[in-house]
Structure formats: structure tokens, C-alpha cells
Residue frames as a rotation matrix with the C-alpha (Angstrom) as fourth column:
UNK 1
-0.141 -0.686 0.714 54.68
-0.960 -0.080 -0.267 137.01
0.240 -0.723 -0.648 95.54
UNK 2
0.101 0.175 0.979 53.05
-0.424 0.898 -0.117 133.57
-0.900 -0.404 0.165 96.06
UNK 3
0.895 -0.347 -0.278 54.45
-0.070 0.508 -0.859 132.25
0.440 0.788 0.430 92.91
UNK 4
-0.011 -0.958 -0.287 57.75
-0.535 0.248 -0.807 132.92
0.845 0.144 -0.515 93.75
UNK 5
-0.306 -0.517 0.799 57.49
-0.950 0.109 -0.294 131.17
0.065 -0.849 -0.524 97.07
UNK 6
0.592 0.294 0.751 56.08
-0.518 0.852 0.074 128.57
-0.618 -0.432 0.657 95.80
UNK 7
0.909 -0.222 -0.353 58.54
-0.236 0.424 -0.875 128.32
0.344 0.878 0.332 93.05
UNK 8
-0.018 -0.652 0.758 61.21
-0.980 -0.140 -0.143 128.90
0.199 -0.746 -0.636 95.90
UNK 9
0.303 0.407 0.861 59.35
-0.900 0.420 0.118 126.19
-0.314 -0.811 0.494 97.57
UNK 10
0.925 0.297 -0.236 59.77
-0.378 0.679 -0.630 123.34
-0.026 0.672 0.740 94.56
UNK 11
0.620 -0.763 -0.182 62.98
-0.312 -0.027 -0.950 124.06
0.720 0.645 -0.255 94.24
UNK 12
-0.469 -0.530 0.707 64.20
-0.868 0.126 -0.481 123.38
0.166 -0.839 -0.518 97.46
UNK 13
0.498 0.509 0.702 61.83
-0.774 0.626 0.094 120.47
-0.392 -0.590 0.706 97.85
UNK 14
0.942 -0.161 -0.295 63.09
-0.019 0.851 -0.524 118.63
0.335 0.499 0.799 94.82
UNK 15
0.422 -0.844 0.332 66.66
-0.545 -0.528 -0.652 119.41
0.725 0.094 -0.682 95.74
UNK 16
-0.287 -0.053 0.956 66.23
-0.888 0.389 -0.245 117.79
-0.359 -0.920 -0.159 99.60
UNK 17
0.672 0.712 0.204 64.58
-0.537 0.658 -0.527 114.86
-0.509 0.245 0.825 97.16
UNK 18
0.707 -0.524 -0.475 67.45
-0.113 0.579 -0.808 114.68
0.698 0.624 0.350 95.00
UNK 19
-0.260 -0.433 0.863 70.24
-0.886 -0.249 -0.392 115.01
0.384 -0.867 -0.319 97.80
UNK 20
-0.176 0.115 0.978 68.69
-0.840 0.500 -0.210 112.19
-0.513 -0.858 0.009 99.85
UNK 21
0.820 0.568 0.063 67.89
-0.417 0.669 -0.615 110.06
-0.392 0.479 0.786 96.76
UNK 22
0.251 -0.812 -0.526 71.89
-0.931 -0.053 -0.361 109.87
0.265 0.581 -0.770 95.89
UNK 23
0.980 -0.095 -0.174 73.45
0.146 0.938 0.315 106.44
0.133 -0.334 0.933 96.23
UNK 24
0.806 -0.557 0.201 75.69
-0.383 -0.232 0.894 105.67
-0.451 -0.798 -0.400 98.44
UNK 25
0.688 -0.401 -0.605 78.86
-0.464 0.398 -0.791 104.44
0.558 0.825 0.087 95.94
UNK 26
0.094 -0.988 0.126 81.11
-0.995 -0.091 0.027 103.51
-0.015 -0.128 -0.992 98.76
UNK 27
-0.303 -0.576 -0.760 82.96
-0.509 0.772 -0.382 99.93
0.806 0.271 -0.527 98.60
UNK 28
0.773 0.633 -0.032 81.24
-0.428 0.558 0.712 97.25
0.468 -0.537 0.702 100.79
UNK 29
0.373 -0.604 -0.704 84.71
0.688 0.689 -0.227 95.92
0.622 -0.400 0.673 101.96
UNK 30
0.947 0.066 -0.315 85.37
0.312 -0.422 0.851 96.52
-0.077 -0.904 -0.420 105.15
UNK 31
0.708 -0.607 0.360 88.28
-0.376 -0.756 -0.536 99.06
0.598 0.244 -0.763 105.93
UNK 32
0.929 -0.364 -0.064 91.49
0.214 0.388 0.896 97.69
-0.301 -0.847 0.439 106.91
UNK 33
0.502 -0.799 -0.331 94.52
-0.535 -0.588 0.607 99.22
-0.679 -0.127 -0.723 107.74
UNK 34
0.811 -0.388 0.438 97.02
0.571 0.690 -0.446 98.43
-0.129 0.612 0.781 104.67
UNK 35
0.871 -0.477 -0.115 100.44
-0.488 -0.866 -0.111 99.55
-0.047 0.153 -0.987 104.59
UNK 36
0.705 -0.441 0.556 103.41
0.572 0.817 -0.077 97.11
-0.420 0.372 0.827 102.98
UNK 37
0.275 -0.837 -0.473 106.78
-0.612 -0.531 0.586 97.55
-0.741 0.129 -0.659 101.79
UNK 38
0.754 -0.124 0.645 108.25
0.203 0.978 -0.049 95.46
-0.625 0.168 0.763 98.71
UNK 39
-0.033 -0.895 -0.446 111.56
-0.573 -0.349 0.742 95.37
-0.819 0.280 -0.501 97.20
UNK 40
0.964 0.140 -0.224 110.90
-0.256 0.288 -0.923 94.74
-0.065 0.947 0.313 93.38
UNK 41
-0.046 -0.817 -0.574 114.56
-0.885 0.300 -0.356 93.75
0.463 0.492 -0.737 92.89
UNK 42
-0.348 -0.731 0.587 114.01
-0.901 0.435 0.008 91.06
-0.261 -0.526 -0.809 95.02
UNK 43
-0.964 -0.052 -0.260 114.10
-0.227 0.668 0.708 87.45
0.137 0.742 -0.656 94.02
UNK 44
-0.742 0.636 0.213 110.65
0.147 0.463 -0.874 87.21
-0.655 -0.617 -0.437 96.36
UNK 45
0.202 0.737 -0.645 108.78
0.023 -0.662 -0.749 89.56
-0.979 0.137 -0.151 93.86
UNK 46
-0.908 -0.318 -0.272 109.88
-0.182 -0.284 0.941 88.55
-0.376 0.905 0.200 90.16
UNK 47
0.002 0.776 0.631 106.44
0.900 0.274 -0.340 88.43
-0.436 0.569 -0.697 88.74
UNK 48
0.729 0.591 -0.346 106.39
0.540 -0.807 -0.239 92.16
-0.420 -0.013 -0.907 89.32
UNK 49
-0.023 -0.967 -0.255 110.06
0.323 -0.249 0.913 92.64
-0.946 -0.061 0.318 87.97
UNK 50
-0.810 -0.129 0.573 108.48
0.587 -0.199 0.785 92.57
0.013 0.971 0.237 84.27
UNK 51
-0.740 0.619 -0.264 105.14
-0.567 -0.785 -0.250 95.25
-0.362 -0.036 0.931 83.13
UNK 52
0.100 0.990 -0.101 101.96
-0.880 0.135 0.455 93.26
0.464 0.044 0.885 83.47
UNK 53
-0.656 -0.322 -0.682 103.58
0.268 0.746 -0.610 90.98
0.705 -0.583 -0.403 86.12
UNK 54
0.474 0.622 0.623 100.91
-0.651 -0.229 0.724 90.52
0.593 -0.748 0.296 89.24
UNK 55
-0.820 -0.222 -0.528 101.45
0.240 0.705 -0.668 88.58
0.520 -0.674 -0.525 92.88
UNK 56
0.513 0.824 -0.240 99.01
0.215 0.148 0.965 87.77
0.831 -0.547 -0.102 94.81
UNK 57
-0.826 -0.557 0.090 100.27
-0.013 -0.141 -0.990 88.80
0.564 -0.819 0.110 98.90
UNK 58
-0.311 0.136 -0.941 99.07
0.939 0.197 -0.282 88.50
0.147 -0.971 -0.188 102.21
UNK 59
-0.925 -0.335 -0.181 97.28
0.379 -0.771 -0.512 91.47
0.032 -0.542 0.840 103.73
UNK 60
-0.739 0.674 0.010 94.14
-0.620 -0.685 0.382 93.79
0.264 0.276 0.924 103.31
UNK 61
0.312 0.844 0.436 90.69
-0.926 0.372 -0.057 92.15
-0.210 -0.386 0.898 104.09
UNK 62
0.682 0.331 0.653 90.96
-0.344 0.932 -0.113 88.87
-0.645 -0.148 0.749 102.00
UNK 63
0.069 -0.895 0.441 94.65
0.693 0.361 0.624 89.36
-0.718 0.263 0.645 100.90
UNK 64
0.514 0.105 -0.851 95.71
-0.615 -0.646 -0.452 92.09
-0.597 0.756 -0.268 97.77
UNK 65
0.190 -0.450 0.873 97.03
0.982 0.104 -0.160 91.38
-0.019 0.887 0.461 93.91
UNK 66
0.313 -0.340 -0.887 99.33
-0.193 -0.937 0.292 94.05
-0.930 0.080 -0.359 92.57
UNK 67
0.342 -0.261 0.903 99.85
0.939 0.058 -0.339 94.01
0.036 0.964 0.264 88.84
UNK 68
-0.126 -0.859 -0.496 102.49
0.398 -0.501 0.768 96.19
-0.909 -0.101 0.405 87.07
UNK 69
0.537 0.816 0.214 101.27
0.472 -0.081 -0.878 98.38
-0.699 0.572 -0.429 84.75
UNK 70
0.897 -0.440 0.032 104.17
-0.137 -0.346 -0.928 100.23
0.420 0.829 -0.371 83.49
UNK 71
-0.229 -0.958 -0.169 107.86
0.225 0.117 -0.967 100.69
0.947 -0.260 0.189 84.55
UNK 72
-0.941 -0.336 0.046 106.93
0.101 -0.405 -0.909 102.90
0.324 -0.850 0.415 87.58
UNK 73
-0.320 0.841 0.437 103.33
-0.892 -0.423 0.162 102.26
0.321 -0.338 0.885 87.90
UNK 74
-0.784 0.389 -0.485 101.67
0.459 0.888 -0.030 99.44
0.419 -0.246 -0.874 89.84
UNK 75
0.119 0.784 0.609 97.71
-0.787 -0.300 0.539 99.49
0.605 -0.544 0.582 91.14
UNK 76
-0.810 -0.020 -0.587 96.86
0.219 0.917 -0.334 96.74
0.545 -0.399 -0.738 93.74
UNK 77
0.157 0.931 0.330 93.15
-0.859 -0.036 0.511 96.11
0.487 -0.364 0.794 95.10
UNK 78
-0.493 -0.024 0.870 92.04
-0.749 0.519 -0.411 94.00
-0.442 -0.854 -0.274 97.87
UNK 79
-0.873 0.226 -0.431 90.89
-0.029 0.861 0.508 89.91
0.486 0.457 -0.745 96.81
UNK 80
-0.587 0.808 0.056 87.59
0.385 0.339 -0.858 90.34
-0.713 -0.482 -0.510 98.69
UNK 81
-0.633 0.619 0.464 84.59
0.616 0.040 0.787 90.29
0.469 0.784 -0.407 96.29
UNK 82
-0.840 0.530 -0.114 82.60
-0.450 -0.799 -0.399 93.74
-0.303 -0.284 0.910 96.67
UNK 83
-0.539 0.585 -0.606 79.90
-0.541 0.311 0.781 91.31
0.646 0.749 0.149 95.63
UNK 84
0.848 0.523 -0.087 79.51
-0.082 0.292 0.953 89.01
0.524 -0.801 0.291 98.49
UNK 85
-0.080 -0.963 0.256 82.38
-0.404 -0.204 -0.892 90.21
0.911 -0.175 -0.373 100.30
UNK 86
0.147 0.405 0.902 80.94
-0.987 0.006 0.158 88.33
0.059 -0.914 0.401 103.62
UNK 87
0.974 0.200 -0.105 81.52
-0.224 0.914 -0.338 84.83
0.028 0.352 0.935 102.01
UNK 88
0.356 -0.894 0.270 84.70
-0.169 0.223 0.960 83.08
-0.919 -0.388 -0.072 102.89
UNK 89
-0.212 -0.457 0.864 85.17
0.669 0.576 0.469 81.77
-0.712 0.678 0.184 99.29
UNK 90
0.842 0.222 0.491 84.41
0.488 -0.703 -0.518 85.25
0.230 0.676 -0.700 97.61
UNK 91
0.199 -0.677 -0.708 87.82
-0.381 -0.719 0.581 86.32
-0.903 0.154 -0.401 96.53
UNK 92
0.925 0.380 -0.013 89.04
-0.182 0.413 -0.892 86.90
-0.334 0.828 0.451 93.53
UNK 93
0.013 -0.901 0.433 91.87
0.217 0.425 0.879 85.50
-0.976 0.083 0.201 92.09
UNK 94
-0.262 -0.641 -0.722 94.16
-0.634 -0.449 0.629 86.58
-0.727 0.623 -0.288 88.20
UNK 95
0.993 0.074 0.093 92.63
-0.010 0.832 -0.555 84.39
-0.118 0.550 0.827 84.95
UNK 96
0.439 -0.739 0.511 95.53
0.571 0.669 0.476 83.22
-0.694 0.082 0.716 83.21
UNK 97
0.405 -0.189 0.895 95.32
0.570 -0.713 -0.408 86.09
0.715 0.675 -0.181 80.65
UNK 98
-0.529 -0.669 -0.523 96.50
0.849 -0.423 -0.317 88.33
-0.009 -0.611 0.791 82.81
UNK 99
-0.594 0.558 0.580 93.80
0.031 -0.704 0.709 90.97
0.804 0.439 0.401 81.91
UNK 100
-0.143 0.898 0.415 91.04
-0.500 -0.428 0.753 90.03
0.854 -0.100 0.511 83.98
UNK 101
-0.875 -0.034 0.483 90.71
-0.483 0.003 -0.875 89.48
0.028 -0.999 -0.019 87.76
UNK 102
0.078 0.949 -0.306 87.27
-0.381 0.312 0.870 87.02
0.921 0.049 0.386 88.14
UNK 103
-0.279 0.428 0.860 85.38
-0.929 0.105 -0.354 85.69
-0.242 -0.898 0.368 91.58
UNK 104
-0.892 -0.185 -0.412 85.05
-0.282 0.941 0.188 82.47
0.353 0.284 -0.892 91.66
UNK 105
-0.842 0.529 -0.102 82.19
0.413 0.511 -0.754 82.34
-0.346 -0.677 -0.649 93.70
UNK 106
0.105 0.984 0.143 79.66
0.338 0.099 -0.936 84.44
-0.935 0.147 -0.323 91.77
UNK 107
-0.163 -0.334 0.928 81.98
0.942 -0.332 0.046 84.64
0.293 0.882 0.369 88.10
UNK 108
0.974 0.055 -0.219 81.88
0.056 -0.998 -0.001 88.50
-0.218 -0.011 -0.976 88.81
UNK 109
0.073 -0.994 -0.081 85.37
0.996 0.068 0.065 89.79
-0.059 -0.086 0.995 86.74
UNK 110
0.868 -0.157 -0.471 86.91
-0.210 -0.976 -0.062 93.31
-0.450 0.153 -0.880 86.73
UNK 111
0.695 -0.689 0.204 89.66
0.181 -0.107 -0.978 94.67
0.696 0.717 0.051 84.66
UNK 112
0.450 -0.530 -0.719 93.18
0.878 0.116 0.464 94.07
-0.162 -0.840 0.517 86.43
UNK 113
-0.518 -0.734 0.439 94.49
0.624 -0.675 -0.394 97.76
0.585 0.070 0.808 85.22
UNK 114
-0.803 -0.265 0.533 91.82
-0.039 -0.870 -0.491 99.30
0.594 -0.416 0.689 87.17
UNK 115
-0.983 0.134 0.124 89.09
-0.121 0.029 -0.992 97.43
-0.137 -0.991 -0.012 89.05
UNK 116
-0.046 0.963 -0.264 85.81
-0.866 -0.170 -0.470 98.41
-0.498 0.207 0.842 87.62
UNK 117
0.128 0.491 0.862 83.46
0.090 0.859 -0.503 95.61
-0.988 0.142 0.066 86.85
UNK 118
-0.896 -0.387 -0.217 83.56
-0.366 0.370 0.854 93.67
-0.251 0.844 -0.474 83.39
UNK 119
-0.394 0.680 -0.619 80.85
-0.221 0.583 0.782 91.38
0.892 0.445 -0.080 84.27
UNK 120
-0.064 0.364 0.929 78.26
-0.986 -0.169 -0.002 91.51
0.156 -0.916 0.370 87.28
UNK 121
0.502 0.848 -0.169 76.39
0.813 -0.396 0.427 90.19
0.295 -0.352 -0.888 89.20
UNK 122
-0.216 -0.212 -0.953 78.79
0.818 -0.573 -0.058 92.74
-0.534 -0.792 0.298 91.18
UNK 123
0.726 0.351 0.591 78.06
0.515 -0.847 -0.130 96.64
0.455 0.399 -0.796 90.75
UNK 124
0.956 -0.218 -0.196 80.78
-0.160 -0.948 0.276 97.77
-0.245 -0.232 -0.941 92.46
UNK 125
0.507 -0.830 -0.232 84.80
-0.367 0.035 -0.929 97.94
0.780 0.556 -0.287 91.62
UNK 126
-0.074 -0.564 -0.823 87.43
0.751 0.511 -0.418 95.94
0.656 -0.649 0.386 93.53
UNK 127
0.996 0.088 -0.023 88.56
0.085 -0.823 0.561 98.14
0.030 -0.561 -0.827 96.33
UNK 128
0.343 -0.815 0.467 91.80
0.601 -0.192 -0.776 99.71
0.722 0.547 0.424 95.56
UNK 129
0.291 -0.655 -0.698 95.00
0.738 -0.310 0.599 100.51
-0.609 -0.689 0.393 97.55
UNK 130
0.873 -0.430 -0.231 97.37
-0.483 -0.693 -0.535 103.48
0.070 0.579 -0.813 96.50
UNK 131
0.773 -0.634 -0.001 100.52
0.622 0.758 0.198 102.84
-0.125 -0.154 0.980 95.88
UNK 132
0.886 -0.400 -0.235 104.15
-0.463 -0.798 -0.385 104.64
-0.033 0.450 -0.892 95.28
UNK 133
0.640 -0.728 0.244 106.86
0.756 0.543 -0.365 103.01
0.133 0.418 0.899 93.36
UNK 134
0.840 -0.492 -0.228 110.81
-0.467 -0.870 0.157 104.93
-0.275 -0.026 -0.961 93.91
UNK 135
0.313 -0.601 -0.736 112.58
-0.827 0.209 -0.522 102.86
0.468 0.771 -0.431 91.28
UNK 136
-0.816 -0.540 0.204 113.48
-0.462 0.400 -0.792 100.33
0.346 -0.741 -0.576 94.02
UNK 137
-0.974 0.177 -0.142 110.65
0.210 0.463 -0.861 100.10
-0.087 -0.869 -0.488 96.25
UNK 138
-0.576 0.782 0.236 107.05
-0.213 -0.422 0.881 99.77
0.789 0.458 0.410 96.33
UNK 139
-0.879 0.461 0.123 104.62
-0.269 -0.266 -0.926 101.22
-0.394 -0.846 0.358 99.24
UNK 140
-0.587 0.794 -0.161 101.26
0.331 0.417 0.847 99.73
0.739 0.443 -0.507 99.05
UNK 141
-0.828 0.147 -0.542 99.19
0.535 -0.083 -0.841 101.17
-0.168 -0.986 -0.010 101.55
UNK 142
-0.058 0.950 0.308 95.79
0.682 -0.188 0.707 103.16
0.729 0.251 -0.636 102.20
């Protein structure tokens, strides 16, 4: 009987060990209301009129990029570096390839189809809006 309770015991201990030892994965940029309307026919938005067009807009923490991934799909993540998102000059900003999204302030880049790091120092992924595209219009928002 004092085996099993102490095998009882282990098990629950490590458990409360692993459990409290998890890391914490959320995004370091701070939460801010994001909710945006854009008419892709219009003349404001022709980057995004073709598939792997991006624009750079006004909003979220330190402004967002949307890039067009297919006809009816677009992602779009906030320009504050999850790196030293506290730093006025940590955002990040479209290379010229059009692939890869980089930080000027500490070269951290991520991949523009979905965020996740390329090259650190950062460890975490942009922070990403949702979006929803009805042939017409696109809702950016969180």
C-alpha cells in the first residue's frame, strides 16, 4: 500500500512540476483592438489587387502589413517586433523580395506567408490578425 502512494505521490508531483514548468508562448505585443475594412478593388489598395501583393496600413500596435496569398486569402500581422517590441524603431518592414518581413532594429526576419521566425534573435512569431476576404472586401480585425 505504501508503494502505491508513493507512486501516486511521484506522479502527481512531477505533473504539478511539469504544468508549472510550461512556457508561457503568448505574443509580447501588447493587445490592441484591430478591426479595418478595405475595398481591394480600390485604386487605394492595388498592391493587394495581384497574389503576393502586401501594403503596409495604419493601425494595430506599430501599424499592420497584409500580403495576399492567394485569390481569396490574405494574412496580415502587426509591424511591432515581438523582439523588442518596447523600442520605437522595432518594426518591421517587407525586404524587397517579397518573401521575408525583417526588423530593422535587431535583423530579426519572419516569413511573410505566416509569421514564424526565419532568423532570431526573436523567438517569437509576428503577431497575427485574422482576416475574411468576400470577393470584394477585406475585414482585418482581431
Amino acid at each position: 500500500m505504501k508503494r502505491v502512494f508513493n507512486i501516486f505521490f511521484l506522479i502527481i508531483f512531477f505533473s504539478f512540476l511539469f504544468i508549472s514548468c510550461k512556457k508561457d508562448n503568448k505574443n509580447p505585443v501588447p493587445y490592441v483592438y484591430v478591426s479595418f475594412y478595405l475595398n481591394i478593388s480600390s485604386t487605394l489598395y492595388i498592391d493587394l489587387a495581384s497574389v503576393g501583393g502586401w501594403e503596409n496600413l495604419t493601425g494595430g500596435y506599430r501599424g499592420v502589413v497584409v500580403y495576399r496569398e492567394a485569390s481569396d486569402q490574405f494574412v496580415a500581422f502587426d509591424r511591432a517586433c515581438p523582439y523588442d517590441w518596447q523600442t520605437d524603431s522595432a518594426y518591421v518592414s517587407v525586404e524587397p523580395s517579397g518573401l521575408v518581413i525583417k526588423c530593422k532594429s535587431c535583423g530579426s526576419e519572419y516569413l511573410i506567408i505566416d509569421g514564424s521566425v526565419v532568423k532570431g534573435p526573436a523567438t517569437y512569431p509576428l503577431k497575427q490578425y485574422n482576416t475574411s476576404f468576400d470577393g470584394l472586401t477585406l475585414h482585418v480585425y482581431n
